[in-house]
MARPAFI-608104 format. One record per residue (C-alpha): x, y, z. Coordinates in steps of 0.02 Angstrom, whole numbers, padded with zeros to 5 digits, always signed. Layout:
! residues N
XYZ;...
***
This chain:
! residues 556
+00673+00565-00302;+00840+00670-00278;+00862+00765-00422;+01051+00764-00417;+01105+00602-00326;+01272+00561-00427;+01285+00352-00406;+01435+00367-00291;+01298+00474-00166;+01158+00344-00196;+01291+00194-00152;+01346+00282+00011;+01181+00341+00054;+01128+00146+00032;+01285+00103+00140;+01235+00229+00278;+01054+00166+00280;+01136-00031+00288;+01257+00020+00424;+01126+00093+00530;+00999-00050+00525;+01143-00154+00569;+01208-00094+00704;+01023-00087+00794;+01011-00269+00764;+01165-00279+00858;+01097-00177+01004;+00950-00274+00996;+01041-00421+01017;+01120-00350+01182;+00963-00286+01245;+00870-00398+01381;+00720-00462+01334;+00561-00404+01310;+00413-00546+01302;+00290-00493+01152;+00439-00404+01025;+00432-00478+00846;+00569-00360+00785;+00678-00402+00917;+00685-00591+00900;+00696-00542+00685;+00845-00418+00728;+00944-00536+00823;+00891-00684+00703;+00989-00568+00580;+01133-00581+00688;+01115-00752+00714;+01124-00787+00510;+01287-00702+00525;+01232-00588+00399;+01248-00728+00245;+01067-00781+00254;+00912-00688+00215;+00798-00680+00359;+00600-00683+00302;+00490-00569+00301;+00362-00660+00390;+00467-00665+00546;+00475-00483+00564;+00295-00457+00545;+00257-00594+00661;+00202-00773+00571;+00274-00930+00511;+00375-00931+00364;+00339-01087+00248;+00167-01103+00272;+00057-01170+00429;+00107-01280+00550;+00086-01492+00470;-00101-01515+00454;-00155-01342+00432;-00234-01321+00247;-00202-01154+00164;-00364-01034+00152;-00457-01047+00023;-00474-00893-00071;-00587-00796-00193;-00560-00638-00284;-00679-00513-00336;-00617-00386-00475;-00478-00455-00581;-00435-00307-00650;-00246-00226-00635;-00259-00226-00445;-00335-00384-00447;-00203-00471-00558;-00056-00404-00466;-00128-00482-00302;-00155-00679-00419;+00033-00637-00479;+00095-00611-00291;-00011-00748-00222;+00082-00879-00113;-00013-01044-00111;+00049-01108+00037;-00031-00983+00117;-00182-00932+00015;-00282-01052-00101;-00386-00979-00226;-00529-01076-00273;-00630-00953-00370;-00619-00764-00461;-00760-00661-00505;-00754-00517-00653;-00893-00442-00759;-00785-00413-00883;-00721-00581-00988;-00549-00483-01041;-00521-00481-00833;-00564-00666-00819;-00464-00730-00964;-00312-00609-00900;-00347-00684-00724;-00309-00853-00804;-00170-00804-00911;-00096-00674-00849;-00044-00519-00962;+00013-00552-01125;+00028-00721-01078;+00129-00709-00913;+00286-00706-01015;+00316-00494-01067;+00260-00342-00952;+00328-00175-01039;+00477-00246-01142;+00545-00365-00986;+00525-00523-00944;+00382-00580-00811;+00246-00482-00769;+00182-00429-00611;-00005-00492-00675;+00051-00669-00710;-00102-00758-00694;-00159-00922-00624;-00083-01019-00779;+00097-00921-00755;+00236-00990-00850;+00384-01039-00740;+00329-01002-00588;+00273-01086-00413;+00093-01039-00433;+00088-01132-00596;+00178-01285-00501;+00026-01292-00379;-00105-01258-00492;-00030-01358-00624;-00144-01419-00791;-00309-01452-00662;-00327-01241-00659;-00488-01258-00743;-00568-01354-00627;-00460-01292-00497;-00546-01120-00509;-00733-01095-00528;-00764-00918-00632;-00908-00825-00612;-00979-00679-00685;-01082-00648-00519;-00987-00612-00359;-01138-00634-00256;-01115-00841-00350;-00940-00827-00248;-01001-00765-00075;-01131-00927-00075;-00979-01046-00114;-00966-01106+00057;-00781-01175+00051;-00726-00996+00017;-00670-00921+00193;-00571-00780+00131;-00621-00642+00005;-00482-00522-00095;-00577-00374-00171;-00499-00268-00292;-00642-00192-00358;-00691-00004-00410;-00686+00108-00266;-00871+00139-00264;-00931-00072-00240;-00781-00082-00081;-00902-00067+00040;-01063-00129-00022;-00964-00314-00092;-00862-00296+00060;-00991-00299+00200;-01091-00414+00085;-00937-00546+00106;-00904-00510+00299;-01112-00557+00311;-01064-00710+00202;-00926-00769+00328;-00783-00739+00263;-00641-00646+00310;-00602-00482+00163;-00456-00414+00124;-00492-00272+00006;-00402-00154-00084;-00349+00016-00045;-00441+00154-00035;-00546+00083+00083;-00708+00154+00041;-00784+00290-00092;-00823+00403+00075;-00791+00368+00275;-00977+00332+00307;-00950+00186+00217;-00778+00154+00323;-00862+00162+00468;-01014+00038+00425;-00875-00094+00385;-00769-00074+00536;-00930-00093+00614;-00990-00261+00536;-00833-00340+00547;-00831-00292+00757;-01023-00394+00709;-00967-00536+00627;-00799-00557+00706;-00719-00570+00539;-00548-00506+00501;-00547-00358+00407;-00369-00281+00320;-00377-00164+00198;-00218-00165+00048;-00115-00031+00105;+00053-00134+00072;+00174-00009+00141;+00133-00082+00318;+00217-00253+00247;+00366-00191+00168;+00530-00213+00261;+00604-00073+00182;+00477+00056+00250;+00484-00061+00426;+00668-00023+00442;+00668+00166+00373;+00519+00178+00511;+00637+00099+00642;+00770+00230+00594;+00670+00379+00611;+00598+00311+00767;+00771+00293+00854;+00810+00501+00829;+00931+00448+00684;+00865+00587+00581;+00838+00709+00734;+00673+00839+00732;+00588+00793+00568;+00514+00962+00487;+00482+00927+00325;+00432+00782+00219;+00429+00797+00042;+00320+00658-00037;+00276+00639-00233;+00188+00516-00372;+00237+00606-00548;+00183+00493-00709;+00193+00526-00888;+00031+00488-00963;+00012+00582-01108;+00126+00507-01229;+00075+00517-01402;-00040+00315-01454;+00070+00287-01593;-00057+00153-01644;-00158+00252-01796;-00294+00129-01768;-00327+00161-01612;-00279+00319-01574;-00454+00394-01595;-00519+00319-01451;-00365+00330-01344;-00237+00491-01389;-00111+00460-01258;-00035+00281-01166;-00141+00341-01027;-00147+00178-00897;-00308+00253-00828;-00395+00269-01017;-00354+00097-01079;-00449+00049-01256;-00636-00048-01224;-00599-00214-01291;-00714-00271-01388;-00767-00436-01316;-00811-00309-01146;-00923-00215-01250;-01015-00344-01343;-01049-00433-01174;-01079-00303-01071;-01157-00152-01161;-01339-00230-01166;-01310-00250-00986;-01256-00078-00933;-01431-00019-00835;-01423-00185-00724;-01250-00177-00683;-01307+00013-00643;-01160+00108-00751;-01192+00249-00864;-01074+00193-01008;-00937+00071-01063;-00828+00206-01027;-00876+00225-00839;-00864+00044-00811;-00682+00014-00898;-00606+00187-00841;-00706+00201-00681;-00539+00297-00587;-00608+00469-00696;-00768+00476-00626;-00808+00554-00471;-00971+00443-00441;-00859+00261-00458;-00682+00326-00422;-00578+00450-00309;-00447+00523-00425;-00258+00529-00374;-00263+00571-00190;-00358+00407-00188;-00253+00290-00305;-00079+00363-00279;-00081+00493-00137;-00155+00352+00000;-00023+00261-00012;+00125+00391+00021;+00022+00485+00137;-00026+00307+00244;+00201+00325+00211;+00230+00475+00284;+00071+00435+00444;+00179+00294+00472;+00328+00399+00489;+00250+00522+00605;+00199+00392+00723;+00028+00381+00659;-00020+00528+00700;-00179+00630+00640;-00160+00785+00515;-00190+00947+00586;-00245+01026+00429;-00239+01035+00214;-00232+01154+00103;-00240+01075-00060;-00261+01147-00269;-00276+01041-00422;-00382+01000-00569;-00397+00941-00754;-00256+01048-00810;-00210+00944-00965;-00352+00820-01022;-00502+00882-01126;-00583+00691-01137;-00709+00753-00989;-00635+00675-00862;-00698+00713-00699;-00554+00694-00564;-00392+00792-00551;-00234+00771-00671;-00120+00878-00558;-00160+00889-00369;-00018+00992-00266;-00058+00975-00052;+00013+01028+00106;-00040+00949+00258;+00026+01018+00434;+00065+00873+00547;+00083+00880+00749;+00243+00869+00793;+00322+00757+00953;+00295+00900+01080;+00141+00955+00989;+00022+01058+01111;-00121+01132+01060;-00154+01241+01212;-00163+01410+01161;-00056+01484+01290;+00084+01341+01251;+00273+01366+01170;+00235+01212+01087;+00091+01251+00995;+00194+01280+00849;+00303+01126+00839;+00238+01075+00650;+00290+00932+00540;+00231+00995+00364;+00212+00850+00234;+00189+00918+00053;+00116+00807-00059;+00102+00816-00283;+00059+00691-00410;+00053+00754-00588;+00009+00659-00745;+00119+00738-00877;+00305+00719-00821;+00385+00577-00730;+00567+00673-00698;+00553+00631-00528;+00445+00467-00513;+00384+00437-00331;+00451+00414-00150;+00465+00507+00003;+00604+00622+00072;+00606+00656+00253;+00702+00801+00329;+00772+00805+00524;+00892+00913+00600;+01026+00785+00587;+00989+00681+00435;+00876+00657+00288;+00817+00508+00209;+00742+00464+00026;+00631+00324-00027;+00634+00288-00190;+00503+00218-00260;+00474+00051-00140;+00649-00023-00207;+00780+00068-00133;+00818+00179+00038;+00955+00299+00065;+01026+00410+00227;+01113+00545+00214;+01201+00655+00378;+01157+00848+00369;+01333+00891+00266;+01270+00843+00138;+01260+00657+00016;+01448+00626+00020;+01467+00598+00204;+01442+00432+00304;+01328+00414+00455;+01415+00329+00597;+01309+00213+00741;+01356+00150+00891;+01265+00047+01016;+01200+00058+01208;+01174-00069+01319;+00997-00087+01314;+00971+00006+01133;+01005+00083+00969;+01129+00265+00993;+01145+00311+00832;+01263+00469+00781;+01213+00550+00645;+01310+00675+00639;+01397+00646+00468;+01585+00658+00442;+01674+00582+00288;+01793+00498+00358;+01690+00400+00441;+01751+00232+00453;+01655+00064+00348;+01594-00031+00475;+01559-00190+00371;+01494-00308+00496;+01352-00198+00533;+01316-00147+00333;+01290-00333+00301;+01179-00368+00420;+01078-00202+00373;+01084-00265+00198;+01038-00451+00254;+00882-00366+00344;+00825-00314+00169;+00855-00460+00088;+00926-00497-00102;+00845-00425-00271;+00706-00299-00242;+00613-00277-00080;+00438-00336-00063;+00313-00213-00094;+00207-00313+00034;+00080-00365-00073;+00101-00550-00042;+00140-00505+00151;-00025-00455+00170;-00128-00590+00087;+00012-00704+00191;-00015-00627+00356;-00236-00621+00353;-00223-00809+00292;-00095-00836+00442;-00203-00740+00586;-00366-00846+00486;-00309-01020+00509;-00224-00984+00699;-00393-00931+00759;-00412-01041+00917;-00248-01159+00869;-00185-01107+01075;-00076-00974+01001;+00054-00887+01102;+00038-00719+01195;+00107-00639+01047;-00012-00723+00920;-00162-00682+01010;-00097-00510+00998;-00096-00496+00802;-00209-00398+00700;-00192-00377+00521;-00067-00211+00526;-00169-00110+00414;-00367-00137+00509;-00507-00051+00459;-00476+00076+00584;-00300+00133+00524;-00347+00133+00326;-00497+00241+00383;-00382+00375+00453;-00274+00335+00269;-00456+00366+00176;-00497+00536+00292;-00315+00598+00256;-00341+00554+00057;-00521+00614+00030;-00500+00775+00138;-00393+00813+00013;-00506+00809-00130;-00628+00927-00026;-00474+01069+00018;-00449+01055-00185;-00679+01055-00236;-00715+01197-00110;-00520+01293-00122;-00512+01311+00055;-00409+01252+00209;-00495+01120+00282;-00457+01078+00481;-00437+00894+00549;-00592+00851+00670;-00591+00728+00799;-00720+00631+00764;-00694+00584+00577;-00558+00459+00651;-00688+00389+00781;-00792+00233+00701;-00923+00264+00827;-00947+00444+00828;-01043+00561+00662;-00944+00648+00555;-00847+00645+00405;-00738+00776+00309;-00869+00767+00190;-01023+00829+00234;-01113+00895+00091;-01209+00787-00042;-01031+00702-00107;-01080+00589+00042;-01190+00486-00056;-01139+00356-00195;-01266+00429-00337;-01357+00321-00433;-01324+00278-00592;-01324+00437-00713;-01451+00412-00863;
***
């Protein structure tokens, strides 16, 4: 993400970021209490471990740990669309939480990889593992509870409508093409059962809006797969900038670069497919023998639109939607959830000539309202601006993807989901000091290097993390929807009755406005102002107002 982080910068900057989540678990600890604060009984649980024992996730974000209390069942699950998405969520499954009883696919490649994982759940790009490990995953707990019964274990259809009448299914994962989100979506909420479906919400915020409103109607829980709203790293970086560590934020620098166009060294297939591009994978043939006949019923144009759906316009929504939602929904989060002021946004098909119809570059800048934001015209604080530049490119991965956010007295980098670094304003050798108030969190970050090690308070930061890699929160948020399903009505506490799945309908609709505004600044070259009622469920209006509201029907 840094271009020139040396390793000694990247192990202080770890070490500042450590030290500082540290020594607010120790303030929390000091502070009185507060009925209702999840993070506050999971900061001073860190303390309590003395900083030896990793401390769940699941406690942060507010439910059990192991599973549900004795004589509570796991949900049983089905999931529609078992493509890449799809298989990540099977790999990251936890059965003591979620049961899957069924998986739908049109395609049989996506069943059979559902069932097997990728390459046979044992090698994912050279290592082993694989992060789409199927059911029948070799060493591994989900093969443990699924064991040699998977096949009739698992009912497979073809038909997802065949799922949504299986009446022991209460929870649906859909990880579909954008375009079917809503339709299969509200379909399953109408069904009874609870969705959880993957990001980008919905192919436009019509659609949004119709399934905020049915689950309100059916009373079914509704989260939508942003996973940054489950990952502790992003929980504690948000904590940081939340406590003035970092000062008046300014500027946050936010990219998604990828190198797709190396040369298919494969000379037998490199006809069909030039360049290792992940979003022009090869048809397989078994997908096109079953499927082809079938192509006017399951209402796609070609073989091509159906297996690289993300290039269309009519069944995907290019980069801003598959990679731009999430660090956007990053840098929201950041910003206190706060809605964009404006975009002014350029891309377009700069590299590809395989008629592709969405964006290989996209380059955005979004103007944010900063804290003592006032949009009175006769106001001094009309111009306090948080701008939040955004590029993903598709033909260089020097810099891969992460955020960098930029105060008046400290910066931090995230780099990509695995790692998080602080840095003082003098610059990536220096050490951020903290100290602690009675009640809270007074951090100093003003940077000096000499600052002393403080190693209490870095290994309880560190302990807050975790070992190995952080979560990316996909198997938080499958945990958490099954956790809020099966406490429905169990006499849950105060702060049970309180939970919501973090990322709701209504929040991943103000993630799709940001993300598909966006693709309008870059169709119509323009800068495009934030209104009002876009974010309101109830209320018309959508950044999108011209005949790109409609899903078209299928192309002849």
């Amino acid at each position: 993400m840094a271009l020139d982080m040396t390793p000694e910068q990247k192990a202080i900057g770890k070490d500042n970021f450590n030290r500082v989540v540290g020594k607010m678990a120790e303030a929390d600890q000091q502070a009185p209490p507060q009925a209702g604060v999840t993070r506050r009984r999971f900061m001073q649980g860190l303390i309590a471990a003395g900083a030896t024992l990793p401390v769940s996730t699941a406690a942060y974000f507010g439910y059990r740990d192991h599973g549900f209390p004795r004589g509570m069942r796991p949900v049983k699950a089905g999931i529609i669309g078992c493509g890449d998405e799809g298989g990540v969520l099977v790999g990251e499954h936890n059965p003591n939480f979620v049961d899957f009883v069924a998986a739908s696919d049109i395609r049989p490649t996506n069943c059979h990889r559902t069932r097997d994982g990728q390459n046979g759940g044992r090698i994912f790009n050279g290592q082993a593992g694989t992060p789409r490990r199927g059911f029948n995953a070799f060493r591994d707990h989900i093969r443990v509870h699924y064991n040699h019964t998977i096949d009739q274990h698992i009912q497979v259809y073809d038909d997802y409508r065949q799922l949504l009448a299986n009446n022991d299914i209460e929870m649906v994962v859909i990880a579909l093409p954008l375009h079917l989100h809503a339709p299969v979506a509200i379909e399953a909420m109408r069904a009874g059962k609870h969705v959880l479906c993957e990001k980008l919400m919905a192919w436009n915020i019509a659609q949004c809006k119709e399934m905020i409103r049915v689950a309100d109607q059916t009373g079914k829980f509704l989260s939508i797969g942003h996973q940054r709203h489950y990952s502790m790293l992003y929980a504690h970086a948000n904590e940081i900038i939340g406590a003035g560590v970092l000062g008046d934020i300014k500027h946050i620098r936010a990219l998604w670069h990828r190198n797709n166009v190396r040369p298919n060294p494969d000379p037998n297939t490199r006809g069909d497919r030039p360049y290792l591009d992940s979003w022009y994978p090869l048809i397989p043939p078994a997908d096109r023998t079953a499927l082809e006949p079938r192509l006017r019923e399951l209402d796609y144009a070609s073989m091509e639109e159906l297996v690289r759906w993300r290039l269309y316009i009519r069944t995907g929504g290019g980069l801003m939607a598959e990679l731009g939602s999430h660090q956007l929904d990053a840098c929201s989060i950041f910003l206190g959830k706060k809605r964009p002021l404006s975009i002014t946004a350029t891309g377009g098909t700069h590299f590809y000539t395989d008629n592709r119809e969405v964006e290989d570059h996209v380059y955005c800048i979004y103007e944010f309202p900063g804290p003592h934001y006032d949009a009175t015209r006769a106001s001094s604080r009309r111009n306090d601006i948080v701008t939040v530049t955004y590029s993903s490119i598709s033909t260089n991965d020097f810099e891969k993807y992460g955020e960098c956010v930029m105060g008046s007295k400290g910066t931090l980098v995230m780099e990509q989901e695995q790692a998080a670094y602080l840095w003082g304003v003098q610059g990536r050798s220096t050490q951020v000091t903290a100290t602690t108030g009675a009640a809270a969190a007074l951090v100093d970050a003003s940077s000096t290097s000499g600052a002393p090690a403080e190693t209490r308070a870095t290994a309880v930061g560190a302990n807050a993390i975790g070992a190995g890699a952080p979560s990316r929160g996909y198997r938080e948020e499958m945990e958490h929807l099954a956790y809020l399903i099966r406490m429905q009505g169990q006499g849950m506490s105060q702060d049970e009755r309180e939970l919501k799945p973090r990322c709701d309908g209504r929040a991943a609709m103000a993630d799709a406005i940001i993300a598909l505004t966006a693709n309008q600044a870059m169709k119509h070259k323009r800068r495009i102002e934030f209104e009002a009622p876009w974010f309101d469920n109830v209320a018309e209006g959508s950044p999108v107002p011209d005949a790109d509201m409609v899903v078209r029907p299928r192309r002849n």
